[in-house]
C-alpha positions as CSV (number, residue, x, y, z in Angstrom):
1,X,20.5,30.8,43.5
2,X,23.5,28.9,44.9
3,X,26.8,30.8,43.8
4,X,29.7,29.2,41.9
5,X,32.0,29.0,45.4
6,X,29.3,27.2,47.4
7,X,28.6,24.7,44.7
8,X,32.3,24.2,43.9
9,X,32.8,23.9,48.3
10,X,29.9,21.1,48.0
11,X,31.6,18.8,45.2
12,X,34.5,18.9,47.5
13,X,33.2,17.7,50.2
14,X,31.1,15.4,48.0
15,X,34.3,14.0,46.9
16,X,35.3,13.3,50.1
17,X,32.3,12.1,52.1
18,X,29.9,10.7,49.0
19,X,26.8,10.7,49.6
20,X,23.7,9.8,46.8
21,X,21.8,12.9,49.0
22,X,24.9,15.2,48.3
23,X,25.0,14.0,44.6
24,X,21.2,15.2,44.4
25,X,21.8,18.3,46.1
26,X,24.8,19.2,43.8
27,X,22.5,18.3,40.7
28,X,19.7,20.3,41.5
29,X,21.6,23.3,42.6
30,X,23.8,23.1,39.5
31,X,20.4,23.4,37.3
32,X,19.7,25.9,39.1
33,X,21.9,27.7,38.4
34,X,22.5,27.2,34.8
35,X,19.1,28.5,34.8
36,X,20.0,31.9,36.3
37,X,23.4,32.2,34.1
38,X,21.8,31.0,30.8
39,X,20.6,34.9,29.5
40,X,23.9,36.8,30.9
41,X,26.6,34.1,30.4
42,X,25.8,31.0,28.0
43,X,29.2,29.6,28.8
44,X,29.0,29.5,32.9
45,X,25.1,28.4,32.5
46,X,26.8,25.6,30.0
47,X,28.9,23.9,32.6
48,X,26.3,24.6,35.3
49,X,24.0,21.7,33.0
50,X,27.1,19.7,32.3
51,X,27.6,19.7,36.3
52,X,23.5,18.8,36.5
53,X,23.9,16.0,33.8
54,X,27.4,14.2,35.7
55,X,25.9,14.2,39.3
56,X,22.5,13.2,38.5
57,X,24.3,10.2,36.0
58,X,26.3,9.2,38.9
59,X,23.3,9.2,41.3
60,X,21.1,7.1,39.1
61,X,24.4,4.6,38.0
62,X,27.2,4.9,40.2
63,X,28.8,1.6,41.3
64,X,28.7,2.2,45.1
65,X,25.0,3.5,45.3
66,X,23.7,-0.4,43.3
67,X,21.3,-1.6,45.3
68,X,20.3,1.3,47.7
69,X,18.2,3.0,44.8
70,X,14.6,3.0,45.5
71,X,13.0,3.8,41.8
72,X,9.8,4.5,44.3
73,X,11.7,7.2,45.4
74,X,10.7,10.7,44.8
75,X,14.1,11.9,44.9
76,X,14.9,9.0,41.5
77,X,12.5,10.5,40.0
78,X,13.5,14.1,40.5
79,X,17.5,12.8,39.1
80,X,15.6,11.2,36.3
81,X,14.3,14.8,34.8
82,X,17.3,16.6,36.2
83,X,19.2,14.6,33.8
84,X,16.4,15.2,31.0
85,X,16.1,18.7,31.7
86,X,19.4,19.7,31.8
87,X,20.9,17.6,29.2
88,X,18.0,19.4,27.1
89,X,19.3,22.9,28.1
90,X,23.1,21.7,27.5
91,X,22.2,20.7,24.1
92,X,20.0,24.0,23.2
93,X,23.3,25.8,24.2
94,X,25.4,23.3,21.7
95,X,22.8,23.8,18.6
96,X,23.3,27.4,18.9
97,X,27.1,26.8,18.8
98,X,26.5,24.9,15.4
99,X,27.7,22.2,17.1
100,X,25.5,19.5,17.6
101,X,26.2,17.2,14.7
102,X,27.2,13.5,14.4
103,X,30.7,13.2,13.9
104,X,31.8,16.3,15.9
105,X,34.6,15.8,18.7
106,X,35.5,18.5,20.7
107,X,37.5,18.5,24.5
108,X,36.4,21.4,26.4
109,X,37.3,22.2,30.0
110,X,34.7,22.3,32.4
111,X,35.1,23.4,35.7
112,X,38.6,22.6,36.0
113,X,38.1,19.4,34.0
114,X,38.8,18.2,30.8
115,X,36.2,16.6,28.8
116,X,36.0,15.0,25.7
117,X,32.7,15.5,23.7
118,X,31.6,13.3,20.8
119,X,28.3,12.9,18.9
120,X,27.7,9.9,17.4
121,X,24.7,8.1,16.1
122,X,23.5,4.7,16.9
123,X,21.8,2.3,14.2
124,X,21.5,4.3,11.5
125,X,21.6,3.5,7.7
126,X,23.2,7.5,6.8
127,X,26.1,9.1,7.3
128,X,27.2,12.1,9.5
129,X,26.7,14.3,6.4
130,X,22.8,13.6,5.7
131,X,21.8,14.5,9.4
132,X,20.8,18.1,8.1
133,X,19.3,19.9,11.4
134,X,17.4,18.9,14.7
135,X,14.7,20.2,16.7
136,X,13.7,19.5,19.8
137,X,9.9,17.7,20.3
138,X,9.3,19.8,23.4
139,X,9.0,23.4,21.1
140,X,6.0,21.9,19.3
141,X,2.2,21.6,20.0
142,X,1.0,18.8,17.6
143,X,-2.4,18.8,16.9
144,X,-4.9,16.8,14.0
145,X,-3.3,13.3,15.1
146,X,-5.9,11.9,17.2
147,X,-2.8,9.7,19.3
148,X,0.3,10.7,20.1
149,X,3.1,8.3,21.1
150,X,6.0,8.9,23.9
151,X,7.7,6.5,25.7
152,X,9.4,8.1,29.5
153,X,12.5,7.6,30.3
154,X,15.9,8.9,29.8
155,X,16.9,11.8,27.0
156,X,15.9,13.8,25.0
157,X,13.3,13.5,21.7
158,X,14.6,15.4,19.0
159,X,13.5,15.9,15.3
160,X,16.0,15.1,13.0
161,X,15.7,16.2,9.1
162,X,17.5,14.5,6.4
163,X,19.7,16.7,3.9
164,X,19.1,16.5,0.5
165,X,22.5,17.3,-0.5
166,X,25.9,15.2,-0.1
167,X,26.5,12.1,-2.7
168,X,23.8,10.5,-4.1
169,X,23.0,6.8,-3.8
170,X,20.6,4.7,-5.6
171,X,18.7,4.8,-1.9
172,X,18.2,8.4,-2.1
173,X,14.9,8.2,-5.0
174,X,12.7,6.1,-1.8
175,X,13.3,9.2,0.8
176,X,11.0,12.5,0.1
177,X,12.5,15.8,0.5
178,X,13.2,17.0,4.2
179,X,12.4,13.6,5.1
180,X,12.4,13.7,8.9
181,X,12.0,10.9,11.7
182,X,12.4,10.8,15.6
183,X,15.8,10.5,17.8
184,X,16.3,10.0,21.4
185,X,19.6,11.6,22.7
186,X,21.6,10.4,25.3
187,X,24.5,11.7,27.0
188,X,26.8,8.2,28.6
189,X,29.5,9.5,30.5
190,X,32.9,7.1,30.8
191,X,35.6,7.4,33.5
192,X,39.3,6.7,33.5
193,X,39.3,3.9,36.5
194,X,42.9,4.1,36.8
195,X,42.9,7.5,36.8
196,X,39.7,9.0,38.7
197,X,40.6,13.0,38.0
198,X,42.1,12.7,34.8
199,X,39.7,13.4,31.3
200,X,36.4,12.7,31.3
201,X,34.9,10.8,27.9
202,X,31.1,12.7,27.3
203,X,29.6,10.8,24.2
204,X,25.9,12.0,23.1
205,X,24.2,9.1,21.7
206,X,21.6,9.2,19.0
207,X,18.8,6.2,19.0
208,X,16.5,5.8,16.9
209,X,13.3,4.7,18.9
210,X,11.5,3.0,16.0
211,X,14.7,0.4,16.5
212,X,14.6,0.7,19.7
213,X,13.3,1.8,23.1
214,X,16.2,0.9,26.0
215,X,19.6,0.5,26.0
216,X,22.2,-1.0,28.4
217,X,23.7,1.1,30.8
218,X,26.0,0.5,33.3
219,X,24.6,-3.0,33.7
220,X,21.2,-1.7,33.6
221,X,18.2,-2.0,31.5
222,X,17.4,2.4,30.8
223,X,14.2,3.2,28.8
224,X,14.6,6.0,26.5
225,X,12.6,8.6,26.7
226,X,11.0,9.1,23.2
227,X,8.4,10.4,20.9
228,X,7.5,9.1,17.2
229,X,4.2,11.1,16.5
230,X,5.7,14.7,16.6
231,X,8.7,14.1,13.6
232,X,6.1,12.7,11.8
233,X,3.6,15.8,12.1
234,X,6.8,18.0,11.3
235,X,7.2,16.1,8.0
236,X,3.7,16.2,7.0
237,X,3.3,20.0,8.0
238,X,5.4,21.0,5.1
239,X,3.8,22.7,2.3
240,X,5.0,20.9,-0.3
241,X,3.2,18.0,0.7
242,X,-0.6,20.0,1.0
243,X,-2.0,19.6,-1.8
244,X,-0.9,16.3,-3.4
245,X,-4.1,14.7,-3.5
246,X,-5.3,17.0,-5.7
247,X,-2.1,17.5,-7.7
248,X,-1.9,14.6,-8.7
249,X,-5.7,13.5,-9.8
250,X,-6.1,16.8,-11.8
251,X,-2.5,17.2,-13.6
252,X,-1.9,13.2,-13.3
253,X,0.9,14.3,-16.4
254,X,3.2,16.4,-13.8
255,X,2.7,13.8,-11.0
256,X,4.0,11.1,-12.8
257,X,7.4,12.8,-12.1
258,X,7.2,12.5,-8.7
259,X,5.0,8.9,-8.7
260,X,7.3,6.3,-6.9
261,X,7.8,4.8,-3.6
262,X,8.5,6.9,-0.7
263,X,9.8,5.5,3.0
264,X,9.4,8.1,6.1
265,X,12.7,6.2,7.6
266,X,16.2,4.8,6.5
267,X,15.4,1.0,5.2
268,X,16.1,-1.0,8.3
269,X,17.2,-5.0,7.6
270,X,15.4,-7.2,8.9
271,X,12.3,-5.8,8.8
272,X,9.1,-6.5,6.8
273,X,8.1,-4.0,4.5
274,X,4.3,-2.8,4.4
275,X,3.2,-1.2,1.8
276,X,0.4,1.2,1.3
277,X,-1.6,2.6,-1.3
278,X,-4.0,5.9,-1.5
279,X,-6.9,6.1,-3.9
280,X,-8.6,8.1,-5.6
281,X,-7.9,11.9,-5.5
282,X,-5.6,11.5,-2.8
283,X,-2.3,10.6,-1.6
284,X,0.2,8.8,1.0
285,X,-0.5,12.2,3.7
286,X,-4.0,10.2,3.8
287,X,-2.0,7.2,5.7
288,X,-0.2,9.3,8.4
289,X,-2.8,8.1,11.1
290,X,-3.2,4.6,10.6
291,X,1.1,5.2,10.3
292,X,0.8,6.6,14.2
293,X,-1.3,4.3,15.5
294,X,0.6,1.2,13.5
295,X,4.3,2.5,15.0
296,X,3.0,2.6,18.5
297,X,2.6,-0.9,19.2
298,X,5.7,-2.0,19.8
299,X,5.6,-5.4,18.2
300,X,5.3,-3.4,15.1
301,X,7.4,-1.0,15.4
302,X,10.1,-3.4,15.9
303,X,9.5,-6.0,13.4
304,X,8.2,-3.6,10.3
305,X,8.9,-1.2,8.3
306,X,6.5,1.4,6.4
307,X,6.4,2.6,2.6
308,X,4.6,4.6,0.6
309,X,3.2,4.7,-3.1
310,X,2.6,8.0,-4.6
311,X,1.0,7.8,-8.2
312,X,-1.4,10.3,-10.9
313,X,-4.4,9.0,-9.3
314,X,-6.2,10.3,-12.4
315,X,-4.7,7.4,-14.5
316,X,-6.6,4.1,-15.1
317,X,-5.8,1.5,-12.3
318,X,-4.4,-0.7,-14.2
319,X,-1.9,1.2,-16.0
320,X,-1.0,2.5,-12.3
321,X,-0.7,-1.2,-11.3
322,X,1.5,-1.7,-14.1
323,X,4.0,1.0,-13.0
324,X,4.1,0.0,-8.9
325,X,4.8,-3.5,-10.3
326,X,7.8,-1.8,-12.1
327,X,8.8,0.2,-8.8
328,X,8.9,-2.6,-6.6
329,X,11.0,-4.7,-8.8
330,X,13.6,-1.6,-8.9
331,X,12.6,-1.4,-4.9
332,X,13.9,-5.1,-3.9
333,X,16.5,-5.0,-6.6
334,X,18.3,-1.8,-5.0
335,X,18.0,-3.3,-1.0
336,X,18.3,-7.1,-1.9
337,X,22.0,-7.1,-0.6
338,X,20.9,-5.5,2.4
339,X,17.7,-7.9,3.3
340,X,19.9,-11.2,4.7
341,X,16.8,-12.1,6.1
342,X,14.5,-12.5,3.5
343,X,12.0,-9.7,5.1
344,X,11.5,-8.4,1.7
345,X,9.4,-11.6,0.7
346,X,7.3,-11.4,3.2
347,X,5.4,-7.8,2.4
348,X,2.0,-6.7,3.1
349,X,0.1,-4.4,0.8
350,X,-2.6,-2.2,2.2
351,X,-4.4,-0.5,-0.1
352,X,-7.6,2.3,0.2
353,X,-10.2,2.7,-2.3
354,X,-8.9,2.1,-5.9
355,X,-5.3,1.6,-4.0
356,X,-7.3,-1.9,-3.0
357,X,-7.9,-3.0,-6.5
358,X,-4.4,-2.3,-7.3
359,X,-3.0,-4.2,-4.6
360,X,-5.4,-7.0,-5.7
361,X,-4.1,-6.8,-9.1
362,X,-0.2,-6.9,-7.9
363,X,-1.3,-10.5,-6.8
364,X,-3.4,-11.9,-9.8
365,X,-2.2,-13.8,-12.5
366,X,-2.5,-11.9,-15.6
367,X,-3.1,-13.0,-19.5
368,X,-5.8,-14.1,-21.3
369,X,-9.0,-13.1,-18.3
370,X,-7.6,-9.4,-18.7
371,X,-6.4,-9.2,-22.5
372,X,-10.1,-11.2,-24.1
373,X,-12.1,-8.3,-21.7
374,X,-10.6,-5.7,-24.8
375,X,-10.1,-7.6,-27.7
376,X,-11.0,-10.4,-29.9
377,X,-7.8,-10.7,-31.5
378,X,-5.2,-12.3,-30.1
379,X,-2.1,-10.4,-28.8
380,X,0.6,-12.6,-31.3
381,X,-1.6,-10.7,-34.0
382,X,-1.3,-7.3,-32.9
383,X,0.1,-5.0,-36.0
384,X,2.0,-2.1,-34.2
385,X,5.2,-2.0,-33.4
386,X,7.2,-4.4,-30.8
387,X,7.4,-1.5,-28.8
388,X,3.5,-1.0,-28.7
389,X,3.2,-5.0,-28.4
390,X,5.8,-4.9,-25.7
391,X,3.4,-2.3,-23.6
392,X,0.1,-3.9,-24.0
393,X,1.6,-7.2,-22.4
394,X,3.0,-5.3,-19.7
395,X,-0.2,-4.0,-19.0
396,X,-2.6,-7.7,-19.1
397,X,0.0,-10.3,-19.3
398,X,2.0,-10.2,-16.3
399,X,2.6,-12.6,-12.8
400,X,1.5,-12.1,-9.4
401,X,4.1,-10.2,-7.3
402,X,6.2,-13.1,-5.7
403,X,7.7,-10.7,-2.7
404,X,3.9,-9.9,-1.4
405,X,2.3,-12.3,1.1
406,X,-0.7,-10.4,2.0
407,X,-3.2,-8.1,1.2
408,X,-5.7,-5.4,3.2
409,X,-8.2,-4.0,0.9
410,X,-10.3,-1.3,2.5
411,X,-13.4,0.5,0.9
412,X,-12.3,-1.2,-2.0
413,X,-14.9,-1.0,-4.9
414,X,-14.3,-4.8,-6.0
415,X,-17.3,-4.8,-8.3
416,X,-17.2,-0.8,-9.3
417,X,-18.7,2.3,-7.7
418,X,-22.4,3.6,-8.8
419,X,-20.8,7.3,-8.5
420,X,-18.4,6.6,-11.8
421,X,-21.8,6.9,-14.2
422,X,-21.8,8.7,-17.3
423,X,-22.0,12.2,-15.9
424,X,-18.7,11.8,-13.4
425,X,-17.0,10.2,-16.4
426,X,-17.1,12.9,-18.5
427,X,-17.0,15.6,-16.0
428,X,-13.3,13.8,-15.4
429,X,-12.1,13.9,-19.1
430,X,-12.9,17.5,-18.8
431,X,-11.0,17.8,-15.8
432,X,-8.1,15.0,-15.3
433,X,-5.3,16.0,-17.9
434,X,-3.5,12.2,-18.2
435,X,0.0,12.1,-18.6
436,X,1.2,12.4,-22.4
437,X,2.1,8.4,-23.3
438,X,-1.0,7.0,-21.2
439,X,-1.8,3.6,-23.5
440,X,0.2,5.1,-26.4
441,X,0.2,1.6,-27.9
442,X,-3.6,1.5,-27.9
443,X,-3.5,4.9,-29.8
444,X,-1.4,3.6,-32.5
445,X,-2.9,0.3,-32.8
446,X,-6.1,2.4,-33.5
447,X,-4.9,4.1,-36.0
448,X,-4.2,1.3,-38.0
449,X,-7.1,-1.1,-36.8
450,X,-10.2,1.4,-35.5
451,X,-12.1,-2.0,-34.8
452,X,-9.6,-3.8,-33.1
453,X,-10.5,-2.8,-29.2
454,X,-14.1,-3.9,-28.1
455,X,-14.5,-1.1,-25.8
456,X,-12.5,2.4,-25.7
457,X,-9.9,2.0,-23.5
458,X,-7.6,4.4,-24.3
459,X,-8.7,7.8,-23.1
460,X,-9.9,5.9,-20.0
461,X,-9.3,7.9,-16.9
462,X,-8.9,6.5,-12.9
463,X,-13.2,7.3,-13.1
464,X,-13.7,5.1,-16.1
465,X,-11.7,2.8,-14.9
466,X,-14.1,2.1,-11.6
467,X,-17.4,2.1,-13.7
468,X,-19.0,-1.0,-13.5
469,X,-18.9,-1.1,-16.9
470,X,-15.4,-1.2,-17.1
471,X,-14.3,-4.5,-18.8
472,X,-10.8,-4.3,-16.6
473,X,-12.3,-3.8,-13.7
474,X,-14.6,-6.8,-14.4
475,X,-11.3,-8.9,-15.3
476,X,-9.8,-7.9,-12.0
477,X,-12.5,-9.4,-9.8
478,X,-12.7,-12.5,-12.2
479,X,-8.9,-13.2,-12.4
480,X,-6.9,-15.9,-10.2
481,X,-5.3,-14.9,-7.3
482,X,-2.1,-16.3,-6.2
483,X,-2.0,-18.8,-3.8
484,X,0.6,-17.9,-1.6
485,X,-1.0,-14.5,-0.6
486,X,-3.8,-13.9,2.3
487,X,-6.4,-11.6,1.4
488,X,-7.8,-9.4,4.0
489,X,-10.9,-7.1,3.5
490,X,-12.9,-4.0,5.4
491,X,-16.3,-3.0,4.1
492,X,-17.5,0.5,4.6
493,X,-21.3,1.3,5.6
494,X,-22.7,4.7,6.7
495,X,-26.5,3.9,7.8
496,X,-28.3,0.7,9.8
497,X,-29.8,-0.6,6.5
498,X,-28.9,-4.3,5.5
499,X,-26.1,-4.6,4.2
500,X,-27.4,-5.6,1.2
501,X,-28.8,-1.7,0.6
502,X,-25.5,0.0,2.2
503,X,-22.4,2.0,1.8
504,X,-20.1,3.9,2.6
505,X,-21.5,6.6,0.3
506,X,-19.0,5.9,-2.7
507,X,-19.1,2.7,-2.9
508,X,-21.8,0.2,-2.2
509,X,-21.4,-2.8,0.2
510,X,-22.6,-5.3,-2.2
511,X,-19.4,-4.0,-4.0
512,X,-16.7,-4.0,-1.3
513,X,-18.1,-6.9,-0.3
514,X,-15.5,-10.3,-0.5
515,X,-16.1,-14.0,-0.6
516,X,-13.0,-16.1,-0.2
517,X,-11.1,-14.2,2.0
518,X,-9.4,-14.5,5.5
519,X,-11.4,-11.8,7.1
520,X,-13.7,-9.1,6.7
521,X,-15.5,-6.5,9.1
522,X,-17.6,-4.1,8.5
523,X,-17.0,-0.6,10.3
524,X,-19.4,2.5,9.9
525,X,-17.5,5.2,8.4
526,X,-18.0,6.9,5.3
527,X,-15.5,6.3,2.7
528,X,-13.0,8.9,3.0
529,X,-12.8,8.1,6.7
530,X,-13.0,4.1,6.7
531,X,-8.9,4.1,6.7
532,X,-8.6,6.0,9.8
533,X,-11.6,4.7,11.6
534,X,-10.1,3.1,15.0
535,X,-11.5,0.1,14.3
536,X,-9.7,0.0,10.7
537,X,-6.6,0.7,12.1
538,X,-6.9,-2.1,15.0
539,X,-7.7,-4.9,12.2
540,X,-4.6,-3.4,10.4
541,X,-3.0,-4.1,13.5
542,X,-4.6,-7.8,14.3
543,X,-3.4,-8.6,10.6
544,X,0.1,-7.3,11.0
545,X,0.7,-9.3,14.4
546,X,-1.0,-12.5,12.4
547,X,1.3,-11.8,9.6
548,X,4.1,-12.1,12.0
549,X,3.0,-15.5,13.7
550,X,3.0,-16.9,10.2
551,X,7.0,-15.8,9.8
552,X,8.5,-16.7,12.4
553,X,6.1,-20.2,12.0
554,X,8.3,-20.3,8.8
555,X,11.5,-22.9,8.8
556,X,13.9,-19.4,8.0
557,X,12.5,-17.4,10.9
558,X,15.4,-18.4,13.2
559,X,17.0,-15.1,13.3
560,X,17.2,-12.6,15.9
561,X,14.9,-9.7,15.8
562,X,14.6,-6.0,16.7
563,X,12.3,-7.3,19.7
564,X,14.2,-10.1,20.2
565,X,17.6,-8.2,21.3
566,X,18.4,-8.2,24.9
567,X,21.4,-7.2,27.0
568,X,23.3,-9.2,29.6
569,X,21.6,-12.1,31.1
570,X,19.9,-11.0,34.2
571,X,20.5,-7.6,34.0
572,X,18.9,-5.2,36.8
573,X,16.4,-2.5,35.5
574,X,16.9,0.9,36.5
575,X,13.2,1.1,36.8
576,X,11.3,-1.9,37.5
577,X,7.8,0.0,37.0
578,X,6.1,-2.0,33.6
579,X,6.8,0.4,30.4
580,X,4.3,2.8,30.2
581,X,1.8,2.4,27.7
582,X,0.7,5.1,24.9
583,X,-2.8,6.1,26.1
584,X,-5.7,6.0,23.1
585,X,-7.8,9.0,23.3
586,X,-11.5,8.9,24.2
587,X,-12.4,9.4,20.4
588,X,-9.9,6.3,19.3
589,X,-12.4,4.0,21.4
590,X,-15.1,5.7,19.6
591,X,-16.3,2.6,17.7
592,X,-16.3,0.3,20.6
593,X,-18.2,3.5,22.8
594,X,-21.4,4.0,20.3
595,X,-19.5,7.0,18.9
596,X,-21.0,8.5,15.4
597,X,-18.7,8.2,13.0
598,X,-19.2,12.0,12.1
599,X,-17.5,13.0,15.1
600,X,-14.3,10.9,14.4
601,X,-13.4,12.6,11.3
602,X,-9.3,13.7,10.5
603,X,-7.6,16.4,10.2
604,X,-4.2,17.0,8.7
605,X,-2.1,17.4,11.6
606,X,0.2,19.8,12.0
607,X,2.5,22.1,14.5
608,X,2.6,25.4,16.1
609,X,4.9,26.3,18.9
610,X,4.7,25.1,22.2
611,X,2.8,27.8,24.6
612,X,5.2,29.2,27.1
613,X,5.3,26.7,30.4
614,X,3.1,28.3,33.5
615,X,6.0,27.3,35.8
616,X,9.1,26.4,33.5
617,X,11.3,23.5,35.3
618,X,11.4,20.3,36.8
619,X,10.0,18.7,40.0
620,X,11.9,19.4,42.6
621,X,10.6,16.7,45.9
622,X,11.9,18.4,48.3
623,X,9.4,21.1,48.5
624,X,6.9,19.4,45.9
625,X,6.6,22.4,43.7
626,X,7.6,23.5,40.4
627,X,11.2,25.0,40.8
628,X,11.5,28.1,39.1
C-alpha cells in the first residue's frame, strides 16, 4: 500500500512532467489506499477517493490528453471504474456524515487544497427537502423481476426515497408513500483557469436516468452509468404494499380510501401518460414487470410516462369506471399548467382483466344503451332526490374520455366470464364487504319504487358485475366507442384447442375475443399471467412506439423531446463503443423458444443484501487481476 509521502512525491512530479500514465498511476494508488485507511481513519481514506476521483476525471477529460485516448484501451477502462469505484466509496463516507443531500455546500480542504462541495439535483420536479434518503443499487440482490435494466457508464446508481413530510401540494395525493425511483450521481469537477492552484469547485450531480442516459462533459458525449429495475424492486418490497390485492377485493369499503391514481416518478412535461389498470382481486404491484420491461426501451423511457389506478376491486365495474373518470379529470386539472405540450391528450390506457372493460368504458359514449339495460322508465322520471338523480347519470350517462387516444385490453372478458355463475356470486356477497354508499341512489329509489329496476343492481359486486348475465356488462360491449381512440386487444388461451373451445382458464376466448379493432394476438398464458407473458409485454411495446409515430405525425408534434435533446453539434464521444443494450433473459424469449407457459410464471420481486464480493475492487490492467 503506497504511503501518503510517496503519493504526495508522485503528484509533484505529475505536476511537473504530466503524463496520462502518471495520472493513472496516481488514481489507482490513491484507491488504494483509501481502501487501506477506510476502517482506522475515514477522513485520510476520504481524501485518498477524492484524490482517485480528480486524477482519474483529468485522465478521461483533460484538455491536453484530447485525442490521444484510446477508449480500446484497457487502461480507459480501468480510469472509467476507478472513477465509479471511488466516487462510490467517497459518497458512502459522506452518507455516513449525514451529508449527502441536495442543497448542501460545504468547502473542505483536501490535501492541502481547498474544495468546494455542492449537491445538487438535475431535472427534477421536487425540492431539496423531499429527497428523504438514498441507497446505493450495488448493496441489493434483486430477485422475482425476470429483467433487469443498467446502462454502463459513468457514476453511481443510487436509490432515492421521497419524504412524505415538508408542505403539501396538490401533486402530493399521485405519489404513494416512500415512493422511490433511480438516480445516477456524478461528481464534475471545475477549475479556476486563471488561477490553476487556487479552489477547486466539486459539484455531485443527480440525474435522473428515466430523463436521461448521457450528459455533456467537457465537450464530450458521457453515458451514465445507471440502473432503473432495482429502485423499483425497493418500492415494491415494502410491506405495505403486500397484500393489496386482496385488501382491496375483500374490504372494497377501507380501499376506497386509498383508491386513486398513483405515479412511481415526479410528473415529467412533455411526456405521454400511460395508464394502467389491475383487475379483479388484484392491484397496480401486478404491473411492476410489464413497468421493467416498458422503461427499458429507451424510446419509451424517454417519451412516456407511467401511472397507476388503484381501486376496491370488489365494486361493480362500472361504478369503478365512474370514479377513475372523476380522478382523471382532477389528474389533468392539477398538471394542465405544466403539460405545454399537450402530452396529456394523447394517453394510453392499458387495462387487465376487468381493468379492460373499464378502460373500454372510459371511451364509450354513455346514455340511453347503458341506462334502458336497468330500467323502463326514463331517467327525467326518476322520484328520488336530485342528489340520487345526479348519481345514477354519473354512473350511465356520461362522454368518452376526450384526453385518452388508445386502449390495450388484455384478458379482458368482453362478453363475461363462465366462472361468475350463481355459486361465485354468492360466495362473493358473502365475502366482498362493498363500501357503505355503493349505488345509494338505487337503494333509495327502491324504497320508494320496488319495481322500478329490471334487474337488481344494487347489491351487485365486481363478480356480478362480469356474469354474462349482467345487463351492464352487456351495455358495455353494445355501446359506441369514440372515434378518436384506437383499440388494441390480447386474447388469453391455455391449451391447442380451437380457439373457438379455449381460454385462458377465467375467461373464454370466444369472450376476450374483439372484432373491430387495430390488433389482436393471441398468447398462451393463463389469465393471471397473460399481462406479464413476454410476448404481452412486446405488443405493449409495438403499440407504444405506434402510438408515438401517430404524435409526432400530428401538426403540434414540432417540439423537442426527451430523445430528441442533444449537446453541441459534433461533439466527440468519450466512448465511441454503441450503448450497450439491456440483455432479455432466456425465459423473456420463452414464447418465441416453445417455452410452456407454466415455467414463465412471476414472482413479486423483491431485495436482500448483496452477498459479500469474492475479490472486492476494481480491475486493475496492469496485472489483470482483481486488486485487493
Amino acid at each position: 500500500t503506497p504511503s501518503s509521502d510517496s503519493l504526495r512525491g508522485l503528484m509533484q512530479y505529475y505536476q511537473q512532467t504530466p503524463k496520462q500514465e502518471t495520472c493513472y498511476a496516481i488514481s489507482e494508488l490513491s484507491y488504494l489506499a483509501g481502501k487501506h485507511r477506510e476502517l482506522s481513519d475515514s477522513q485520510e481514506a476520504m481524501q485518498h477517493y477524492f484524490n482517485c476521483v480528480l486524477y482519474s476525471y483529468d485522465y478521461l477529460f483533460h484538455p491536453r490528453y484530447q485525442g490521444k485516448t484510446n477508449p480500446y484501451d484497457p487502461q480507459f477502462r480501468g480510469a472509467c471504474d476507478l472513477y465509479n469505484v471511488a466516487l462510490e466509496a467517497g459518497l458512502r463516507q459522506v452518507q455516513k456524515a449525514g451529508e449527502l443531500k441536495p442543497g448542501v455546500t460545504k468547502v473542505n480542504t483536501i490535501g492541502g487544497r481547498q474544495v468546494e462541495f455542492t449537491i445538487r439535483a438535475h431535472g427534477f420536479n421536487w425540492n431539496n427537502q423531499e429527497f428523504d434518503k438514498f441507497r446505493f443499487v450495488s448493496d441489493y440482490q434483486l430477485n422475482g423481476l425476470t429483467n433487469t435494466y443498467r446502462t454502463h457508464g459513468l457514476g453511481v446508481p443510487l436509490i432515492a426515497v421521497r419524504s412524505n413530510g415538508g408542505k403539501q401540494t396538490l401533486q402530493d395525493k399521485y405519489y404513494a408513500p416512500n415512493l422511490s425511483f433511480p438516480i445516477t450521481a456524478f461528481l464534475r469537477l471545475k477549475k479556476d483557469k486563471t488561477n490553476p492552484n487556487g479552489p477547486l469547485k466539486a459539484e455531485l450531480e443527480l440525474h435522473d436516468p428515466t430523463e436521461h442516459t448521457k450528459i455533456d462533459v467537457a465537450k464530450y458525449e458521457v453515458p451514465l452509468e445507471s440502473d432503473i429495475s432495482t429502485p423499483l424492486a425497493y418500492f415494491l418490497d415494502s410491506p405495505k404494499l403486500k397484500h393489496l390485492d386482496t385488501y382491496g377485493l375483500v374490504w372494497a369499503d377501507k380501499a376506497k380510501e386509498i383508491s386513486g391514481l398513483y405515479m412511481v416518478q415526479p410528473y415529467q412535461p412533455g411526456k405521454i401518460p400511460v395508464l394502467m389498470v389491475h383487475g379483479l382481486w388484484s392491484s397496480p404491484m401486478t404491473w411492476m414487470e410489464m413497468l421493467n420491461d416498458l422503461r427499458g426501451v429507451p424510446e419509451i423511457r424517454d417519451r412516456y410516462q407511467f401511472l397507476f389506478y388503484l381501486y376496491p376491486s370488489g365494486q361493480p365495474f362500472w361504478e369503478t369506471t365512474a370514479d377513475l373518470r372523476d380522478s382523471l379529470g382532477e389528474f389533468n386539472q392539477t398538471f394542465a399548467a405544466m403539460d405545454r405540450e399537450n402530452q396529456l391528450d394523447e394517453m394510453v390506457v392499458v387495462g387487465h382483466s376487468m381493468g379492460g372493460l373499464v378502460s373500454r368504458m372510459l371511451t364509450s359514449h354513455g346514455g340511453d344503451v347503458y341506462w334502458n339495460k336497468v330500467s323502463n322508465t326514463p331517467i327525467q322520471q326518476v322520484s328520488g332526490s336530485e342528489e340520487s338523480k345526479a348519481q345514477l347519470e354519473r354512473l350511465f350517462y356520461f362522454e368518452p374520455e376526450r384526453s385518452i387516444k388508445r386502449v390495450v385490453t388484455i384478458g379482458s372478458p368482453h362478453r363475461g366470464s363462465g366462472l361468475a355463475n350463481n355459486f361465485t356470486q354468492w360466495l362473493g356477497r358473502k365475502l366482498i364487504s362493498l363500501p357503505g354508499h355503493t349505488f345509494d341512489a338505487g337503494k333509495s329509489i327502491l324504497k320508494l319504487d320496488p319495481t322500478f329496476f329490471i334487474n337488481d343492481i344494487t347489491t351487485a359486486t365486481s363478480i356480478d358485475s362480469l356474469s354474462p348475465k349482467s345487463p351492464i356488462l352487456q351495455a358495455n360491449f353494445e355501446s359506441k366507442k369514440a372515434e378518436w381512440v384506437s383499440y388494441h386487444n390480447v386474447v388469453g388461451v391455455t391449451s391447442d384447442k380451437p380457439l373457438e373451445e379455449n381460454s385462458d382458464g377465467v375467461v373464454p376466448y370466444l369472450s376476450a375475443h374483439l372484432e373491430n379493432v387495430e390488433s389482436e394476438v393471441v398468447v398462451h398464458a393463463e389469465h393471471s399471467d397473460i399481462h406479464r407473458h413476454p410476448k404481452t409485454v412486446l405488443e405493449v411495446q409495438r403499440i407504444l412506439l405506434e402510438h408515438l409515430q401517430h404524435v409526432d405525425a400530428t401538426p403540434h408534434a414540432d417540439v423537442i423531446h426527451a430523445d430528441q435533446k442533444t449537446g453541441e453539434k459534433g461533439t466527440p464521444r468519450l466512448n465511441t463503443l454503441p450503448e450497450p443494450v439491456p440483455q432479455r433473459t432466456a425465459e423473456a424469449h420463452g414464447a418465441e423458444r416453445g417455452i410452456p407457459p407454466a415455467e414463465l410464471r412471476w414472482t413479486p420481486p423483491n431485495l436482500v443484501p448483496a452477498p459479500p464480493a469474492q475479490n472486492p475492487g476494481y480491475w486493475s490492467p496492469a496485472n489483470k487481476t482483481m486488486a485487493p
